[in-house]
N, C-alpha and C positions, 0 to 999 in steps of 0.2 A: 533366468533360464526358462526357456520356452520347455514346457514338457506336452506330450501329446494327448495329456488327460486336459490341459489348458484350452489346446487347439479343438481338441473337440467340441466343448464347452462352447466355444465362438462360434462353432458350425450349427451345429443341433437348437442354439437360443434359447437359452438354459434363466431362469429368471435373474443370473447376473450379467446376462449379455447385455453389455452399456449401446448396442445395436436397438432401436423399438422397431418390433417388427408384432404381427399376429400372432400368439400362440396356438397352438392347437385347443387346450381348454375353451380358450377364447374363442375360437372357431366355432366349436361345436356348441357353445354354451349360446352363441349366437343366433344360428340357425335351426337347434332345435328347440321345439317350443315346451313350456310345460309338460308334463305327460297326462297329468287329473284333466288340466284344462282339456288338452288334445283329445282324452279320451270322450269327453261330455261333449265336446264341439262333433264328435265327429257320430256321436250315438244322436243327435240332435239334427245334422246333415243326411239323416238316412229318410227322416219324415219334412219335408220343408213345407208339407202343408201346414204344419203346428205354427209357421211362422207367418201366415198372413188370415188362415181362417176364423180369427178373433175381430179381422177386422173387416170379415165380408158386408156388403149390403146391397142394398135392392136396385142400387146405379148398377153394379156388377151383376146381378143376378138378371138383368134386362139383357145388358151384353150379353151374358153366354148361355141365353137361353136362343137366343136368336142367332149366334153362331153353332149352337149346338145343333139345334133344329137344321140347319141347312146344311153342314155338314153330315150329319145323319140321313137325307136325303139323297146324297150322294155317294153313302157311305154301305147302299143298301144293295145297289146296280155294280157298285165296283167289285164291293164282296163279290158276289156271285159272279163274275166277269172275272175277279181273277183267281175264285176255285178253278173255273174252266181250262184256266194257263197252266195251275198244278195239275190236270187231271185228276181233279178229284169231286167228288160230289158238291154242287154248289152252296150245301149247307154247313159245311166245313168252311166257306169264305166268311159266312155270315157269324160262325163261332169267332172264328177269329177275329170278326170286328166288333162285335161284343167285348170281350174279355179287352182288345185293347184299350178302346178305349174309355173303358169301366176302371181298370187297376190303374193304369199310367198316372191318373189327376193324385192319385194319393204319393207318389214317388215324383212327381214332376217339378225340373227347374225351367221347362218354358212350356208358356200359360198357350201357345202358337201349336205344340207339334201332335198330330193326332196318328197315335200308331194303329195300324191296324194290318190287313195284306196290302202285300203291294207288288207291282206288277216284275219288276227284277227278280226277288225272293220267290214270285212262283211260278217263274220261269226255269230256275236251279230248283225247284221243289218237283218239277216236271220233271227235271236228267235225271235229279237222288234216284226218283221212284221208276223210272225206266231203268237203271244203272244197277239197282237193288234187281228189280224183278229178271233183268237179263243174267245176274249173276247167283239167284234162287228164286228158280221162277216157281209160279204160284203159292211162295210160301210165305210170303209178306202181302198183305194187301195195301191199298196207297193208302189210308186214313190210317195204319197201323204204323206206317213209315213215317209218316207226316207229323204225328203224336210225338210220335219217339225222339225224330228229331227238334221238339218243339220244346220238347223236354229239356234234353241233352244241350242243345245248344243256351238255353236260358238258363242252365246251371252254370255254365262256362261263363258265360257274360255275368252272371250275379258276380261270381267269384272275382274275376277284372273289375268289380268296381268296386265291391266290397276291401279290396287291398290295392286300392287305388292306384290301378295299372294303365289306367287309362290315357297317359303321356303316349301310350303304346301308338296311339293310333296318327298321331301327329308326325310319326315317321311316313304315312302316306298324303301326298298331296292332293291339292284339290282340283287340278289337273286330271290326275289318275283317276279320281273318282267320278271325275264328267266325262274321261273317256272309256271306262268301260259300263257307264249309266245310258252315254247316247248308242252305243254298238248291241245294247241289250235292249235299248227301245226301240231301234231298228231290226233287230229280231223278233221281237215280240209282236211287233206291226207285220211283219212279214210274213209269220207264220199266222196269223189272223186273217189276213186278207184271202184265203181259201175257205173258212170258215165264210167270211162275209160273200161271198159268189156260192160257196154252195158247191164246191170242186171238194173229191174227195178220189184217194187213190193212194196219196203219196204218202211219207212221213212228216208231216209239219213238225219236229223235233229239230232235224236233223239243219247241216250247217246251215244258215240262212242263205246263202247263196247259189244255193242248191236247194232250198224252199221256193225263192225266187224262179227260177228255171222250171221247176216242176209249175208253179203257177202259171205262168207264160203257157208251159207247154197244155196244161190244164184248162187253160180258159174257153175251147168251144164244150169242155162237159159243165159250165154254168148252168145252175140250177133255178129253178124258182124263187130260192133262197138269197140269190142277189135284190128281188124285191123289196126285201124286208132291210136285207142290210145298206146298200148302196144310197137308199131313201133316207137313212137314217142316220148315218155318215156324213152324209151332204145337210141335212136338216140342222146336227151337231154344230157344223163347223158355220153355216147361214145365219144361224141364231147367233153365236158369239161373235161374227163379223158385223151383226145389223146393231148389236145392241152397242156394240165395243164405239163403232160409226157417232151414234144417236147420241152415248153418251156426253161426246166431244163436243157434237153440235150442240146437246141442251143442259149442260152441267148441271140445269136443275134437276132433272131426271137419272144422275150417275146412279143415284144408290139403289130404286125401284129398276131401274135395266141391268144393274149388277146382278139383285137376284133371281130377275129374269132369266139372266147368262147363267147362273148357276144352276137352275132346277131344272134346264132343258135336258137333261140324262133322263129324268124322272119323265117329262114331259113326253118325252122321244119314245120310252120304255111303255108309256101306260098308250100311247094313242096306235104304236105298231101291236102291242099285244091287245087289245082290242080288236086292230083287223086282223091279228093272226086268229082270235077266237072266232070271230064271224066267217075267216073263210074255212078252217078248216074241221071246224066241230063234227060237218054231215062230213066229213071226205075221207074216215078214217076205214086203213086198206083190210082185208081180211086177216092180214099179216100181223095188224095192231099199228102198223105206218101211217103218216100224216105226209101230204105232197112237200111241207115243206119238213123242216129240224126245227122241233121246239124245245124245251127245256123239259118238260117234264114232271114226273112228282119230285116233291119237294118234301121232307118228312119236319112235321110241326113240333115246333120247341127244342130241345136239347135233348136229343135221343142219343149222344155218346159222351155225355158226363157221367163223372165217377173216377174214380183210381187209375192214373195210366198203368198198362203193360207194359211192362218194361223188359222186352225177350234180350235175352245176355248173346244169342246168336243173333239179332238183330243190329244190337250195339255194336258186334264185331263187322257184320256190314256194313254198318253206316262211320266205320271209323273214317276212312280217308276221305269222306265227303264233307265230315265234319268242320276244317277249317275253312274253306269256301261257304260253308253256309254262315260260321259265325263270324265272318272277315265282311260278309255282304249286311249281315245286320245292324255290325256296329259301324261301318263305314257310313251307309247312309243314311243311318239314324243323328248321329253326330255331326254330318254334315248340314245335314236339314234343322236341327237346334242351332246348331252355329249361326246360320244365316240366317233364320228372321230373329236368334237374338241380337246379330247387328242391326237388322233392317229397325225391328221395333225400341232396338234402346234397353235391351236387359243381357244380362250375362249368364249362360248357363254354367252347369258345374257337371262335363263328363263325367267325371265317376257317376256322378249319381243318376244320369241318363242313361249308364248302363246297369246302373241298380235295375233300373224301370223298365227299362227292356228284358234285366232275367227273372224279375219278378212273373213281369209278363208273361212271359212265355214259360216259364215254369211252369204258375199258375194257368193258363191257360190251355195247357197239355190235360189238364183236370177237364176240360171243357168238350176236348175235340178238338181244339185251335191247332193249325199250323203255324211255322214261324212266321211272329208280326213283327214290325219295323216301322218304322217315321215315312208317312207317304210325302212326297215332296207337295204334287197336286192338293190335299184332302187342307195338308197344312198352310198354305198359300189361299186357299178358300177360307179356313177359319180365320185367318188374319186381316183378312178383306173385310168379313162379316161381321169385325168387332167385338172379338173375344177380349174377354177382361180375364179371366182366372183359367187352371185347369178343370176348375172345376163344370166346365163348358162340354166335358167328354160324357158326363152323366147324363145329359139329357140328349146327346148322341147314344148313348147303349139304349134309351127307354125306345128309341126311334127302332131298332133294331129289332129289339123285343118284341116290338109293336107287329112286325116284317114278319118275326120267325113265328109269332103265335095267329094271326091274324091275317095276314096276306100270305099265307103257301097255296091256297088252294088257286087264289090268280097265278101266281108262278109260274104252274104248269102251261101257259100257253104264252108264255115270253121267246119270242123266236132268237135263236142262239145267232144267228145274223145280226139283231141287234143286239147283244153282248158285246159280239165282232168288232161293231161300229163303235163301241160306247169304249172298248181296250184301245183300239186305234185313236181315236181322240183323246184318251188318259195319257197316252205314253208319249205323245208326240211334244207334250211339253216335255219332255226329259229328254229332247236331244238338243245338243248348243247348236247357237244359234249361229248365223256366217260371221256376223260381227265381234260376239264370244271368242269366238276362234281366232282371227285376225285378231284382237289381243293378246291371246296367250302367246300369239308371234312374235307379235312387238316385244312385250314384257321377258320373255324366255323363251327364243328358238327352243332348244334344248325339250324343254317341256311341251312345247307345242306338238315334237317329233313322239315323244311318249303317247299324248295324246292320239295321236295317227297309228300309234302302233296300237294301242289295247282299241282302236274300234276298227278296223280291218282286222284284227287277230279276230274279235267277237263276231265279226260278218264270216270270216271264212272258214273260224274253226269252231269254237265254241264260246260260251258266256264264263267258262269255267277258265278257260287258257286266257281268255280277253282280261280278267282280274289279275289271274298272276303273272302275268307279262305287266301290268300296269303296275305291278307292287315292286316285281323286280327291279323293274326299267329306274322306277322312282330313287329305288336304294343303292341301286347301282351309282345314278346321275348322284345323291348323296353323298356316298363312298370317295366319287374319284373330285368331288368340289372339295372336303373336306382333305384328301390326298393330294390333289393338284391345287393350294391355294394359291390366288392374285398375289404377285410377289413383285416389286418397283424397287428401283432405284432412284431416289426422287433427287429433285434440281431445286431451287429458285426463282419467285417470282416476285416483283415489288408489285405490290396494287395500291390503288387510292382510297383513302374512306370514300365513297358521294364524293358530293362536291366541296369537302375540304381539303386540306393541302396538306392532312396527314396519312404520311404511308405507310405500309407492313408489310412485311414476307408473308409469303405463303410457299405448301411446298406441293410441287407436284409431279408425276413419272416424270424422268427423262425422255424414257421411248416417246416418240410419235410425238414428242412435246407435251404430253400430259394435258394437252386441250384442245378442243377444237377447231381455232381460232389459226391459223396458219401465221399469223403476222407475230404471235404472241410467242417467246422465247424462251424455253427458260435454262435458266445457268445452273452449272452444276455448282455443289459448293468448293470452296477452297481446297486447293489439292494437299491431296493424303486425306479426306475426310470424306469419309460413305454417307451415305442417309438411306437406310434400307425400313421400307413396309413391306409387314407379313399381313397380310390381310385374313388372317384366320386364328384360331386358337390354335398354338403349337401342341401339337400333343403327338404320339407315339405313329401315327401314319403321316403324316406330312412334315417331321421336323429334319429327315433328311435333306428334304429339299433346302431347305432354312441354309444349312453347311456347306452343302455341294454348291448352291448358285452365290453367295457370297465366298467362297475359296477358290472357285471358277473365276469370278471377277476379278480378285485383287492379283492371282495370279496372271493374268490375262492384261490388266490394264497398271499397277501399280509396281515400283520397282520390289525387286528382290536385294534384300541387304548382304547378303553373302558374294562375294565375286565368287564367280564355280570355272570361270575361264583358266586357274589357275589350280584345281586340284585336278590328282590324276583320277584317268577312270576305277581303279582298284580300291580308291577312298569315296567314290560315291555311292549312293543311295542303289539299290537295285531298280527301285521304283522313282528315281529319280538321278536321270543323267546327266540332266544340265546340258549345257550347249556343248556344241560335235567339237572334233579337231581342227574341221575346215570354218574359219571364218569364227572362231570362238569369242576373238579380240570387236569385232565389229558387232554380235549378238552384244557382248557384256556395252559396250558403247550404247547401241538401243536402250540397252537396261536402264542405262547410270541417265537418258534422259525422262525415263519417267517417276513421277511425284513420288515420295517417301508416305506410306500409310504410316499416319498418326493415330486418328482416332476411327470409331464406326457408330453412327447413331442409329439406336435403335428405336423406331415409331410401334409405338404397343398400343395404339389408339383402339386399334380392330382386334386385339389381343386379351381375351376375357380369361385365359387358364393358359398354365404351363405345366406338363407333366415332366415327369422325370426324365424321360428319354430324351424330352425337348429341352432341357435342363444340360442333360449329356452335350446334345449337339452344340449349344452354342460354347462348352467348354473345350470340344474337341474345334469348333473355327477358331473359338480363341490362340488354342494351339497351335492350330496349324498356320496362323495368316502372321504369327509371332514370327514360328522359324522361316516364314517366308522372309517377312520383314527385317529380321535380325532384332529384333528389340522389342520392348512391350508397348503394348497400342492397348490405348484407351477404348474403355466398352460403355458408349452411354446410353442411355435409356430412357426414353420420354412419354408422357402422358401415362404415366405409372403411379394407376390411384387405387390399385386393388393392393390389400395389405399383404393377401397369398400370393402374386406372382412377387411380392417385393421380396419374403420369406424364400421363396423357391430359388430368384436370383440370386440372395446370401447366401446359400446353402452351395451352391455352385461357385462365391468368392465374386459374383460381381458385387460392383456398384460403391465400396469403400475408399479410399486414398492409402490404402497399405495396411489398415489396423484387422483384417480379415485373412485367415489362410485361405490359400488359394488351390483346391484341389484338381487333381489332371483326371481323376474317376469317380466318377458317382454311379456306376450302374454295375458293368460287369469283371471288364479287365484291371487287373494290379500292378501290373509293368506299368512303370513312366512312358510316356510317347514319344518323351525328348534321347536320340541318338545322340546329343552332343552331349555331354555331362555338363561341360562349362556354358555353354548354350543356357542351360536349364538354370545354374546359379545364377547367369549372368540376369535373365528372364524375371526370375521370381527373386530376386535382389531387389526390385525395386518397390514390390509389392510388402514384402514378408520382412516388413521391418521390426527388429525384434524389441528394439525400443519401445516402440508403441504396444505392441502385444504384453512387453513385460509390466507397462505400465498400469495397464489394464485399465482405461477407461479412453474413451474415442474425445478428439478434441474438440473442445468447448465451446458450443455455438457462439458466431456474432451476437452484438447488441443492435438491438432493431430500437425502433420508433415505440412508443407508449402505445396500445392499443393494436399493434401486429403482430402479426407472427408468421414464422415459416411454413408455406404448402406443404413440404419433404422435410425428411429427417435431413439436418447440415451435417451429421456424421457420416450422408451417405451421397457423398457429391459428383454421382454419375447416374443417380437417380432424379430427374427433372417434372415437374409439372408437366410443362409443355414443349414442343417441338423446337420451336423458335431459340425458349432456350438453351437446350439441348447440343443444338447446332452450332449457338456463339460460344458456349463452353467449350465442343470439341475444336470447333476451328482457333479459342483463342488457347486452348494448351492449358485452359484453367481448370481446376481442379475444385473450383467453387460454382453451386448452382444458383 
């Protein structure tokens, strides 16, 4: 007697299920690790300095004392160049690049990325502090806003790496992130270029397309101050073209022209403020004016360290601006580890790159710092120069040091022209290149369109809209691949090994021939038998499709086993009326010539997960493609090496030779599906054999060769290795794999 405490027993795989499938213990005892262990690994992953600084030496300490030093050189001009972007006092750039890359070497998994300001983040540190001040105006000042959110946002980002969330960020691509990185470099450029001529009047904040326009229209109020900048801009980009040239020509010379190319910011910086000091020293106006814009005081050492302020109505201001700032931190901080960890051959570990970013900035709220991030430029320089360790960043901060206690009083006569010119040349490496781009065409139209939309969103509206249109677009384009997947009905092909005389199938779409090759043919298999690829993990957004496009087929192409030309209308389906009065006799003839569905192969090659819903669907085609057929059709299943879809399919009744109950719901509804009642015996008669279930154990494997053994379970002979075989089993009616 079959009882339903039995049947269950066979569903659920209870330890006397004669089924071998994965258990859940099993599962879980699998994938999770130790807890002691996990805990010490992961108290150990917080400092990864502990793990190489026993084996520093003085090869390493030559490298990064020499990439340190020249980074720091250019670490000195950028600061100050992009306080000017946030509107903030220049010595707030120079905090900021202190503290980053002081803390970062102690938190760091790439010895490459030097955080500090950068030109994106004080661009949005420019609207926070406009957006604040328009919304309580004079009651925040910028260095109090700046603090705050340097604070706030490096708590957030601790927290994300500390509970290792940092998967998060891999839902954005890399696409996305070079197209609202070039539409913010071309803002940044744009709203500079008024600073470098020396045109003032307008809002340089505002869209950049309407920065552009106002400059155009601005160009006969040029100042003197195109002097300083225009010269300096052109000197910029001559020096990196002569040395870039020379290199080529005398390979012996690459590495002295390399840091030639590198220190020309400094170079450019120390020989225009030299003439800005000689010409304008005698020329200042009654007013306290100078004919040109110079930089001005510079206040020596760390004059806003100490305890940040942390105003609770400040906080509530800066709520909404808050993810945009910390969407731009970890974006292209992560981004920039990512790629010179491929370029140079090491593997970062996000979490902990955002460890070191909220340290960062945490700590560095202590200092004055505004938010720091991963420069792309700074980083591509120290990897040029030969950085061995992170610990390359320290003799970067003493550079700095050197800057804030010791060179302020030169400061003062640094023409803001040449800033102008020294941003314009930073940021124009952050736009893709034509060739970039025409790739991402090739590779994914799709993406390439996302790309076009976040940098005209950035050009015409803001740097703010430019990100979240690019986050959208991204998750969206995510959403509907995962919802829409690549779905074939595949054919037939014989190929040749080379040039031996042995051949094999392969299988590929029907449509369009599944190749490129126009002469190349291929056949579908034996009639009555499907071969369907899902090209995605079924799960709860795209398993409808799974049901609807194979019940659509068989319905469409394969006969119906019922004659319906002979029942009246009063006995049929509402939802199904079968052919009319006129002509019923010649519809049912059509019918009776097309193939009887026997079996349907399933290719789960691209099939990493099945959830329940996806479970449901293929129970409910089951059903339905049955009552089409009149009779039970085989469900076979190929390239199925994961133990959990094997588990999910038992629990749904595939895959057995009849010693399995065969359920018609696994999700919501309790009604059968089946209207015919004898339909339904007649159906699950051939499955639900009570013999085999009374006997309680599944039949006894073949005897194999000495030293083989079976890929799959033999109790479960609709579950295959591979496609091929898959395919000779359904078309031969075998029930062995």
């Amino acid at each position: 007697m079959v009882t339903a405490e039995r049947i269950a027993k066979r569903i659920v795989n209870y330890p006397d299920d004669p089924i071998p499938t994965v258990t859940t213990k099993q599962y879980i005892a699998r994938y999770t690790p130790n807890p002691r262990r996990a805990v010490v690994d992961y108290v150990l992953s917080l400092f990864p300095i502990l793990t190489w600084i026993s084996r520093y030496n003085l090869g390493w300490f030559t490298g990064d004392v020499i990439a340190g030093l020249t980074v720091g050189m250019v670490l000195v001009p950028q600061g100050m160049s992009y306080a000017t972007i946030a509107t903030l006092p220049v010595q707030y750039g120079l905090y900021s690049s202190f503290v980053g890359v002081t803390i970062y070497c102690l938190f760091a998994t790439s010895k490459d990325v030097s955080i500090g300001p950068v030109a994106v983040m004080s661009l949005i540190m420019s609207q926070i502090i406009a957006k604040v001040d328009h919304a309580h105006p004079k009651e925040f000042t910028g260095p109090e806003i700046a603090v705050t959110l340097s604070f706030i946002c490096g708590f957030i980002i601790l927290g994300v790496g500390l509970l290792r969330l940092g998967w998060i960020i891999e839902f954005i691509p890399a696409v996305a992130v070079s197209g609202y990185m070039t539409g913010s470099a071309i803002s940044i450029a744009a709203g500079q270029v008024p600073g470098l001529m020396g045109i003032s009047g307008f809002n340089t904040r505002a869209a950049t397309y309407e920065v552009v326009i106002n400059t155009l229209k601005g160009l006969p109020r040029t100042t003197l101050d195109a002097a300083w900048g225009l010269p300096a801009l052109a000197s910029l980009y001559i020096i990196r073209i002569v040395c870039e040239r020379l290199s080529k020509r005398y390979p012996r010379w690459e590495r002295p022209l390399f840091f030639i190319s590198v220190m020309r910011n400094a170079f450019v910086i120390i020989i225009l403020t030299i003439a800005s000091w000689l010409y304008v020293r005698h020329r200042r106006s009654a007013k306290g004016t100078y004919p040109i814009k110079i930089l001005g005081t510079v206040p020596r050492g760390f004059q806003a360290i100490g305890q940040p302020h942390i105003d609770p109505s400040l906080v509530k201001a800066l709520a909404g601006q808050l993810p945009l700032a910390t969407i731009v931190l970890l974006l292209e901080h992560i981004a920039i580890s990512k790629s010179f960890g491929r370029i140079n051959g090491y593997t970062i570990n996000p979490n902990q790159e955002l460890i070191a970013i909220g340290v960062t900035n945490t700590i560095g709220s202590c200092f004055g710092a505004y938010p720091a991030t991963g420069s792309f430029s700074r980083s591509a320089l120290k990897s040029k120069s030969g950085v061995r360790t992170p610990l390359a960043g320290l003799v970067s901060s003493v550079v700095v040091i050197v800057a804030l206690y010791g060179l302020t009083p030169a400061f003062y006569w640094i023409p803001s022209a040449t800033l102008s010119a020294v941003i314009i040349n930073a940021v124009a490496n952050l736009v893709a290149t034509p060739p970039q781009i025409f790739t991402y065409w090739r590779v994914s139209p799709l993406e390439c369109i996302i790309w076009w939309a976040a940098v005209l969103v950035t050009v015409f509206s803001t740097v703010e809209d430019g990100i979240y249109v690019s986050i959208t677009t991204s998750i969206a384009l995510l959403l509907l691949r995962v919802a829409f997947p690549r779905t074939a009905f595949l054919g037939k092909v014989t190929i040749r090994n080379g040039d031996s005389k042995e051949t094999r199938e392969v299988f590929l779409p029907l449509s369009n021939n599944g190749v490129n090759n126009a002469h190349v043919k291929v056949e579908p298999p034996s009639p009555g038998v499907l071969i369907y690829r899902f090209e995605e993990s079924a799960l709860f957004p795209n398993s409808a499709r799974l049901n609807s496009e194979i019940v659509a087929h068989v319905k469409q192409n394969l006969r119906r086993g019922k004659d319906m030309s002979n029942v009246p209308l009063s006995q049929r389906a509402w939802n199904d009326p079968g052919p009319g009065r006129h002509g019923a006799q010649a519809d049912q003839e059509a019918n009776n010539k097309l193939p009887d569905l026997r079996a349907i192969v399933f290719d789960l090659s691209t099939v990493s997960h099945l959830d329940v819903t996806a479970v449901q669907a293929l129970v409910d085609t089951r059903n339905e493609v049955e009552r089409w057929a009149d009779h039970a059709v085989e469900f076979h299943f190929a390239t199925l090496l994961s133990p959990w879809i094997r588990r999910a399919l038992l629990a749904g009744g595939f895959g057995t030779n009849g010693s399995t109950f065969v359920p018609t719901e696994i999700a919501i509804a309790q009604v059968h599906p089946y209207a015919d009642s004898n339909f339904q015996q007649r159906s699950l008669g051939k499955r639900d054999s009570s013999s085999d279930l009374e006997a309680g154990d599944a039949k006894q494997p073949a005897s194999y060769p000495e030293g083989f053994e079976p890929v799959v379970e033999t109790n479960t002979p609709f579950f295959h290795f591979d496609l091929a075989t898959a395919v000779k089993a359904a078309e031969s009616g075998s029930l062995s794999s």
